[in-house]
C-alpha positions as CSV (number, residue, x, y, z in Angstrom):
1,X,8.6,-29.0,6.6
2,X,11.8,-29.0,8.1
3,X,12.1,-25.5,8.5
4,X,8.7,-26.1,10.7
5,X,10.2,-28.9,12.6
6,X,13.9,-27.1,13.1
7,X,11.9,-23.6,14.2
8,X,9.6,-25.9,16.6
9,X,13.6,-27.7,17.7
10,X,14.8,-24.4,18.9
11,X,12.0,-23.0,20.1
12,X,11.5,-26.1,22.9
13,X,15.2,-26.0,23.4
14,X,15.1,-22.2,24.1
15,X,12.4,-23.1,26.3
16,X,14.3,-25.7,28.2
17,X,17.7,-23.4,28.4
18,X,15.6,-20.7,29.6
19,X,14.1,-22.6,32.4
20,X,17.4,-23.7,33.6
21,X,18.5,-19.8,33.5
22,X,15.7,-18.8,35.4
23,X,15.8,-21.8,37.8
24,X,19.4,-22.5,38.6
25,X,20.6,-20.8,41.9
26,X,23.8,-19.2,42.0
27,X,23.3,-18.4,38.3
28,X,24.0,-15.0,36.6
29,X,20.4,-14.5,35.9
30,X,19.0,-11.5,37.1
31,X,15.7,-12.8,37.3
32,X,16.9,-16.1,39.1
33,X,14.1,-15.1,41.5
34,X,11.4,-14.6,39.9
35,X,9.7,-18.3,38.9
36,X,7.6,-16.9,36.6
37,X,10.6,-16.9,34.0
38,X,11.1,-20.7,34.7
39,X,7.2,-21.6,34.4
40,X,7.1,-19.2,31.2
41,X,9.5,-21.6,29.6
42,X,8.0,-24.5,30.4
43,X,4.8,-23.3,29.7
44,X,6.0,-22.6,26.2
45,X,9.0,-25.1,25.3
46,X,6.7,-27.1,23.0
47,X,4.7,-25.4,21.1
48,X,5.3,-25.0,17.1
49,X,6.9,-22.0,15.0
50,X,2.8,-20.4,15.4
51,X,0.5,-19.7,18.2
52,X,-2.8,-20.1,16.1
53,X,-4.8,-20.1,19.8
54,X,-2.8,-17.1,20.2
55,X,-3.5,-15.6,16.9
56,X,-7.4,-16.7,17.5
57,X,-7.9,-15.0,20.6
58,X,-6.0,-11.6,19.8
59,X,-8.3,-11.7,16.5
60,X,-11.5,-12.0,18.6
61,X,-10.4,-9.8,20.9
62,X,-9.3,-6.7,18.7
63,X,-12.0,-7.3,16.8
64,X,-14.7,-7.0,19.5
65,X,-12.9,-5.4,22.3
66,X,-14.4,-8.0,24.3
67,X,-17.6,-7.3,23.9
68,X,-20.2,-9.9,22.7
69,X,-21.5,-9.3,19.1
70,X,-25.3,-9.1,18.2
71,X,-26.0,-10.9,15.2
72,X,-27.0,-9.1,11.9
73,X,-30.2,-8.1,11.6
74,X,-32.3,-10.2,9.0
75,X,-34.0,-7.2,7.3
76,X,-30.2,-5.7,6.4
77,X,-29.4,-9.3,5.0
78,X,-32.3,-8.7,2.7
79,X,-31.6,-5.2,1.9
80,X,-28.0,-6.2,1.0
81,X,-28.9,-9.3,-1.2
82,X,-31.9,-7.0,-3.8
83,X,-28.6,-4.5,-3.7
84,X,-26.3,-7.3,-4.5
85,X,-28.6,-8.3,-7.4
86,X,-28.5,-5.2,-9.3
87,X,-24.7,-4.5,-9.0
88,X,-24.1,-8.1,-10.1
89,X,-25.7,-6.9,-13.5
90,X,-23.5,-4.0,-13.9
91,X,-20.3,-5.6,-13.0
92,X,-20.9,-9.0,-15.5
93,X,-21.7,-6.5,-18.4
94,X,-18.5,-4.1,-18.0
95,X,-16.2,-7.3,-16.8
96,X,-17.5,-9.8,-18.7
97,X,-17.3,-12.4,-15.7
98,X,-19.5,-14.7,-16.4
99,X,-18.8,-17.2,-13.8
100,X,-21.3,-18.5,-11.4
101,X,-22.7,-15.9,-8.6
102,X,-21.3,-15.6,-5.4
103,X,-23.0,-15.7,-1.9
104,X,-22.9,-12.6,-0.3
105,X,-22.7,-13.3,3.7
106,X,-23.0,-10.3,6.0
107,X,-21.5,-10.5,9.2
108,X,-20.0,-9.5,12.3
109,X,-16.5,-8.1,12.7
110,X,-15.7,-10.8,14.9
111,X,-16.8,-13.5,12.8
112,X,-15.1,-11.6,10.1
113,X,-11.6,-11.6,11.6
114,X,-12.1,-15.4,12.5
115,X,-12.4,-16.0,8.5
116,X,-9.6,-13.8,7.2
117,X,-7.2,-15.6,9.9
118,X,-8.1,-18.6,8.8
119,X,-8.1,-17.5,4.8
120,X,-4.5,-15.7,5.5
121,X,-3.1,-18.8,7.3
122,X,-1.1,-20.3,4.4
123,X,1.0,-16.7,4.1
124,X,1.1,-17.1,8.0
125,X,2.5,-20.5,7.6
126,X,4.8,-19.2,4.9
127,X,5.8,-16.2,7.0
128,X,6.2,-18.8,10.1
129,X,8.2,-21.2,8.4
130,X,11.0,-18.5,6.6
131,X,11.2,-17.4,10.1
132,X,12.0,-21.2,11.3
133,X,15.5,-21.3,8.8
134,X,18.5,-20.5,10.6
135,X,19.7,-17.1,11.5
136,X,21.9,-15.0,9.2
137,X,23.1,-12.6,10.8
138,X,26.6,-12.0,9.6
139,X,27.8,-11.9,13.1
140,X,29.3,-14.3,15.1
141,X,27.9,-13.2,18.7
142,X,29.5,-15.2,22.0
143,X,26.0,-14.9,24.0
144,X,27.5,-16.6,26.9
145,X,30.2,-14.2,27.5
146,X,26.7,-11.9,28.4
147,X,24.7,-13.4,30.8
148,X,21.9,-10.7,30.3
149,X,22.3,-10.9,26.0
150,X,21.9,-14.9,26.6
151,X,18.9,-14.3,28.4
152,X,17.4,-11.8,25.9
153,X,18.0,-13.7,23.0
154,X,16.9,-16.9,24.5
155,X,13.5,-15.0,26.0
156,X,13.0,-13.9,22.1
157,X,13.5,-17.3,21.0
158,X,11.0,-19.0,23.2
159,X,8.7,-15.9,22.5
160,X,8.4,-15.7,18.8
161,X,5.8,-18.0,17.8
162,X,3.2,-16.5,20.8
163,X,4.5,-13.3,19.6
164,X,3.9,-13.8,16.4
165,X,0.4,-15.1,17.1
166,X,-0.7,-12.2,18.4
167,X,0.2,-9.8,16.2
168,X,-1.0,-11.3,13.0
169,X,-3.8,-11.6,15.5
170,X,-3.8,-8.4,16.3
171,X,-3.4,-6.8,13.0
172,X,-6.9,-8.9,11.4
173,X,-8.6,-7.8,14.4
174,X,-7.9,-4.3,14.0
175,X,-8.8,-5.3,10.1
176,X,-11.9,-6.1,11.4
177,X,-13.2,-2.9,12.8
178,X,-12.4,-0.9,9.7
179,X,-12.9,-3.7,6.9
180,X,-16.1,-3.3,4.3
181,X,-15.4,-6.6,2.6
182,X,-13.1,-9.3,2.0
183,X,-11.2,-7.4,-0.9
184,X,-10.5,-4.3,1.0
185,X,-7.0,-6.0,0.4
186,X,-6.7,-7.0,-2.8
187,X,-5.6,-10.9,-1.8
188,X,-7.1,-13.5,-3.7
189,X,-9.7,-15.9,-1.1
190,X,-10.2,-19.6,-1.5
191,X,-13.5,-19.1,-0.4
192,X,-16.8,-19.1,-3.3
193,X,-18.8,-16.2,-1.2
194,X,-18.4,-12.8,-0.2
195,X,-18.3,-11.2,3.1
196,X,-19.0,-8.1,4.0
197,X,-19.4,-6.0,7.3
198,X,-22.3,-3.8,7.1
199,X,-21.8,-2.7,10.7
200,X,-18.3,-1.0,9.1
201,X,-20.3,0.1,6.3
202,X,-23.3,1.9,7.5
203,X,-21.1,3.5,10.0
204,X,-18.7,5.0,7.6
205,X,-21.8,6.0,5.6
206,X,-23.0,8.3,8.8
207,X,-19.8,9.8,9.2
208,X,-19.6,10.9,5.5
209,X,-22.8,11.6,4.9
210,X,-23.9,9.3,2.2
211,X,-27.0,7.5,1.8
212,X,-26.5,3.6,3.8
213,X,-28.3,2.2,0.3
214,X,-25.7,3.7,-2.0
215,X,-22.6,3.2,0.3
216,X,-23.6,-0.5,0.2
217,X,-24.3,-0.2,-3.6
218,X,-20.7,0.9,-3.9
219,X,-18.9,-1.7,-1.9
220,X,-21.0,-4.6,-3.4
221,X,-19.5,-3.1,-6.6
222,X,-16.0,-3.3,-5.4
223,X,-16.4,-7.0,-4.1
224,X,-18.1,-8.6,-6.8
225,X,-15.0,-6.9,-9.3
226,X,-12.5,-8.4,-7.3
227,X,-14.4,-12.2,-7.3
228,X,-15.0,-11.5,-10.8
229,X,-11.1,-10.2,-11.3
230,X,-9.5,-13.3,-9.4
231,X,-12.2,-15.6,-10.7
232,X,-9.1,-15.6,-13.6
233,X,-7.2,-18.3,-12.7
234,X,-4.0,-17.7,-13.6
235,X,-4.1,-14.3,-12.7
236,X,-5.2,-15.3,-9.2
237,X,-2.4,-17.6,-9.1
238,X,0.1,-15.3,-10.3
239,X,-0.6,-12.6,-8.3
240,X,-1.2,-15.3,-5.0
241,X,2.5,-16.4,-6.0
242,X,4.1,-13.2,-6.0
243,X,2.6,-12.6,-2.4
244,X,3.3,-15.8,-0.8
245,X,7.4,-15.6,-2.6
246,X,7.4,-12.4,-0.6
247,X,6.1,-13.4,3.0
248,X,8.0,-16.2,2.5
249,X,11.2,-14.5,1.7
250,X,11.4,-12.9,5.4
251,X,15.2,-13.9,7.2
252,X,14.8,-14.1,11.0
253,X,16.7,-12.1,13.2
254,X,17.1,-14.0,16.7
255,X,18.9,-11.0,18.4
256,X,16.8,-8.2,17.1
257,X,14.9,-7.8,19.9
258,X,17.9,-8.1,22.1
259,X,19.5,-5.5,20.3
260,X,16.9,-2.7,20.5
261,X,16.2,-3.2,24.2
262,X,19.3,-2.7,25.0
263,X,19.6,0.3,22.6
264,X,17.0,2.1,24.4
265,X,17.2,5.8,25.5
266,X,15.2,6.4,28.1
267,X,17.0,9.4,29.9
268,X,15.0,11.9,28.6
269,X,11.9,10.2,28.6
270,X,9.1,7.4,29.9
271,X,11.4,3.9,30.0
272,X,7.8,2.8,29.1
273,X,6.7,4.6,26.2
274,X,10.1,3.4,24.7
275,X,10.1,0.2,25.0
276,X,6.2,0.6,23.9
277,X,7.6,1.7,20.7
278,X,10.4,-0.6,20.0
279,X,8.3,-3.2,20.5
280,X,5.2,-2.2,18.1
281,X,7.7,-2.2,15.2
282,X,6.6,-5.7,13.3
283,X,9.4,-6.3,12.4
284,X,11.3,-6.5,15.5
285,X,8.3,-8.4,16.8
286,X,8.5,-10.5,14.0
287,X,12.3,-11.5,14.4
288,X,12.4,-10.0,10.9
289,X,14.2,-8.1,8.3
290,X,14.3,-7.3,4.8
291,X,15.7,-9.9,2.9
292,X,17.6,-9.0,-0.6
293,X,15.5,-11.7,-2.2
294,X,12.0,-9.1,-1.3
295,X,13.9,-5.8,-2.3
296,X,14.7,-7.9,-5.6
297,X,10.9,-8.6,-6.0
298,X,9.1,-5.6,-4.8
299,X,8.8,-3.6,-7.8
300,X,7.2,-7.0,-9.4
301,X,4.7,-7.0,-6.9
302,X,4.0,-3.2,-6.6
303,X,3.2,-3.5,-10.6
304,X,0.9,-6.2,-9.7
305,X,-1.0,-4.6,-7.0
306,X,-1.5,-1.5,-8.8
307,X,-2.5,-3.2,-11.6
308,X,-5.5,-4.8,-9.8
309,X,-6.5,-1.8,-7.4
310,X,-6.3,-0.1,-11.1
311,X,-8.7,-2.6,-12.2
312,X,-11.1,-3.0,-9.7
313,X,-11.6,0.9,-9.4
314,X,-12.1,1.2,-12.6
315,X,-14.7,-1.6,-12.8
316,X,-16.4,0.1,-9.7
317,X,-16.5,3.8,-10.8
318,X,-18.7,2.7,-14.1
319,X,-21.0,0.8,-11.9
320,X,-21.1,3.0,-9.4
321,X,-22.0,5.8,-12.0
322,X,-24.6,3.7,-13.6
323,X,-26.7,2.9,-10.4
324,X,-25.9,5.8,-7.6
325,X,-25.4,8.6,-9.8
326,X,-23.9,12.1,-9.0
327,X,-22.5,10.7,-5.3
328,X,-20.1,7.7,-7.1
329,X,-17.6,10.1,-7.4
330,X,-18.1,11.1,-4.0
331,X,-18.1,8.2,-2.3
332,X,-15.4,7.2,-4.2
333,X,-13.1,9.7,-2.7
334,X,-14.2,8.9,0.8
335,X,-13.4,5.7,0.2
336,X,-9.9,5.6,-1.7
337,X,-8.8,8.4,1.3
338,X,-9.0,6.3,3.6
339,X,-7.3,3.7,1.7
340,X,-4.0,5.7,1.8
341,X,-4.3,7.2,5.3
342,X,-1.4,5.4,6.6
343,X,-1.5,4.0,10.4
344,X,0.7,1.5,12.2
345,X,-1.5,-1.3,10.7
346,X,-1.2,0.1,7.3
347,X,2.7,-0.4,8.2
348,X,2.6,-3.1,9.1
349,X,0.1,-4.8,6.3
350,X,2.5,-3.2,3.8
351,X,5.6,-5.2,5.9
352,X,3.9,-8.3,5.9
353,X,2.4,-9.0,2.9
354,X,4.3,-6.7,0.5
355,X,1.4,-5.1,-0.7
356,X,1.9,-0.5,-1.0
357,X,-0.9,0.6,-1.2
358,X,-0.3,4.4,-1.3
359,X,-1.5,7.1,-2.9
360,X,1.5,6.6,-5.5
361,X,0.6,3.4,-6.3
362,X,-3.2,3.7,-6.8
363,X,-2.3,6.2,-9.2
364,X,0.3,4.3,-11.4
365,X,-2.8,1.4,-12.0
366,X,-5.0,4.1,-12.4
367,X,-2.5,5.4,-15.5
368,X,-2.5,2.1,-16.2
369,X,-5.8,0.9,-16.7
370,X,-6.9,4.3,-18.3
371,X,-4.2,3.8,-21.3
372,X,-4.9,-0.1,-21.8
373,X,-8.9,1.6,-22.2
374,X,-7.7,4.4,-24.4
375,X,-6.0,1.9,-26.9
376,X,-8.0,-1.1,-26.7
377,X,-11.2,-0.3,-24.7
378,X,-13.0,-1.7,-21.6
379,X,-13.9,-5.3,-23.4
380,X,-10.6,-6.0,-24.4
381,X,-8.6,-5.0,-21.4
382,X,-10.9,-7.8,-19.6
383,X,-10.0,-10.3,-22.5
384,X,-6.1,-9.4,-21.8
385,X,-5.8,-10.3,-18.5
386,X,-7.4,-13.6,-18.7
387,X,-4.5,-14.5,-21.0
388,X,-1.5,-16.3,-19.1
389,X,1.1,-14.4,-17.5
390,X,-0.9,-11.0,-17.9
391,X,0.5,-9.0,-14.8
392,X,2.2,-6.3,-16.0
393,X,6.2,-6.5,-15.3
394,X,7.6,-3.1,-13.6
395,X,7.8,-1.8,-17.0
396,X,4.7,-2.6,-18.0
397,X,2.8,-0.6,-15.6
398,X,4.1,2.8,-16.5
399,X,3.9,1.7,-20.4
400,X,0.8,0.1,-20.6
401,X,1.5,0.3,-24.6
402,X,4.2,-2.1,-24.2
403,X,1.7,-4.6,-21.7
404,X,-0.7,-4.3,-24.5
405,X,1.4,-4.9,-27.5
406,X,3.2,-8.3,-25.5
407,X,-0.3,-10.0,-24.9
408,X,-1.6,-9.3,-28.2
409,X,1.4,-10.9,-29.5
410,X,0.8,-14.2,-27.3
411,X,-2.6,-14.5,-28.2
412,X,-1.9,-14.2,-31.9
């Protein structure tokens, strides 16, 4: 809280000391006239560590591209609950969840990307209040000895929280358009139904050539194993912890964007273009950098993400066999592709929330899972991780022996 209140402090006192820069004649300012500086700060000099309108609107927007959505079509509602029904079956019998049954909710992208913000808001807040803490720079920079620094660093100051608004906005959005379900990211939900986005699915479907009633088969699969995997409550909360410890560990960086502006080369090229790309980096947009305290727990949290994707693929391929047939494999390799195609949002997921999810890493909790089968078998392996403090450490995941022979021992 009073990292909120000290964040929301400077960012209305950048606000005000902008305002004056950009109003006050004879100033150094090179933008004393232009007003749209001084009614920018205004604008902007109370607002909080967080633009959630912001965030809203970019969401909706990337999401949609504007456009107004048509809602789903009742007969695909149908199709997908009878589907969700028979995969149900399958996943209960080789998980052993037995739990009560989810909702399944198809829906629009939009409407989509309007949930997910709102699910991802307390790792926003997190992010947003790490942020807040005073800067660490290791520097000791005289910003009014540079008119044009003071103005750069104060403009990022009274930026950041619209800034950062709209590119977590953004980045669900863009989520949106490509997401089958709410586990395409394995990050445990507060919420007792599933969505999924069988606009996103049928359209994959066509470009791959599957059959629309098995690529749906498939994906109910995958998101009914995740419910059923963070149904496990102290797995959910364990591997919830380890996410939010690393949003949370972010160290702001005030003069960031200051700093690569003015680095710029432009000679050689569009002025444009470069500043395009300087400023699509998250982290600089962000105000962020890599703390000590996430390099410290990465490896914790790449054991525990590959120990769930290990999981949950597992779990899927042996429904997926039992009820498509010869095209699981198939669509399984479409799908997990596509997973570790990196783009700028894959960056900038993997930035933010800490979670790799590269080809590497799909295939250490692949290892994984297959030796915890070979030794113990499917039924056990679901047993294990419903005991307390099952994540594997970083040694775990490449000894699975070792994860094995540590939770027997607890439970004995």
């Amino acid at each position: 809280v009073e990292a909120t209140v000290m964040a929301t402090d400077a960012s209305a006192d950048a606000g005000r000391r902008l305002a004056s820069m950009a109003d006050g004649p004879g100033s150094d300012n090179p933008f004393e006239n232009l007003p749209l500086f001084g009614d920018l700060a205004r604008a902007l000099s109370g607002q909080g560590p967080l633009n959630w309108d912001a965030a809203r609107q970019f969401a909706g927007l990337a999401a949609t591209g504007g456009a107004t959505e048509v809602n789903i079509d009742p007969t695909i509602r149908i199709k997908l609950g009878e589907l969700a029904q028979i995969a149900e079956l399958h996943v209960r019998d080789l998980t052993g969840f037995d739990g009560p049954s989810p909702e399944v909710l198809p829906i629009t992208s939009g409407a989509w990307a309007q949930r997910t913000l709102e699910a991802y808001r307390p790792l926003f807040t997190e992010l947003a209040t790490s942020l807040g803490q005073p800067a660490q720079t290791g520097t000791d920079v005289d910003l009014n000895a540079d008119p044009m620094m003071a103005m750069m660093a104060n403009l990022s100051k009274m930026m950041a929280p619209s800034m950062m608004g709209m590119a977590v906005g953004s980045m669900v959005g863009r989520m949106a358009t490509q997401a089958f379900g709410q586990y395409d990211l394995p990050i445990p939900r507060q919420e007792a139904s599933l969505t999924v986005l069988p606009g996103n699915i049928d359209r994959f479907a066509a470009e791959w050539s599957i059959t629309v009633d098995e690529m749906r088969m498939w994906v109910l699969a995958q998101e009914l194993t995740g419910h059923a995997l963070f149904s496990i409550t102290s797995l959910r909360e364990d591997f919830a912890s380890l996410v939010r410890r690393h949003v949370g560990a972010f160290r702001a960086d005030p003069e960031a964007i200051a700093e690569k502006l003015s680095s710029l080369e432009t000679d050689d090229g569009d002025p444009m273009q470069a500043m395009q790309q300087v400023l699509s980096d998250p982290a600089v947009l962000l105000g962020a950098v890599q703390s000590p305290e996430q390099r410290e727990l990465q490896p914790s949290l790449d054991a525990a993400a590959a120990a769930v994707i290990g999981y949950v693929d597992y779990m899927v391929d042996g429904v997926s066999v039992r009820v498509i047939g010869g095209d699981a494999l198939r669509i399984a390799e479409a799908v997990r592709r596509r997973r570790v195609d990196h783009n700028s949002d894959d960056v900038y997921i993997e930035r933010l929330l800490g979670l790799r999810l590269t080809h590497q890493q799909v295939q250490r909790g692949k290892n994984f899972v297959g030796g915890v089968v070979d030794r113990v078998g499917e039924a056990r392996l679901s047993v294990l991780l419903a005991r307390p403090n099952a994540l594997p450490t970083p040694a775990e995941i490449d000894a699975p022996g070792l994860w094995v022979a540590r939770l027997e021992l607890a439970g004995a």
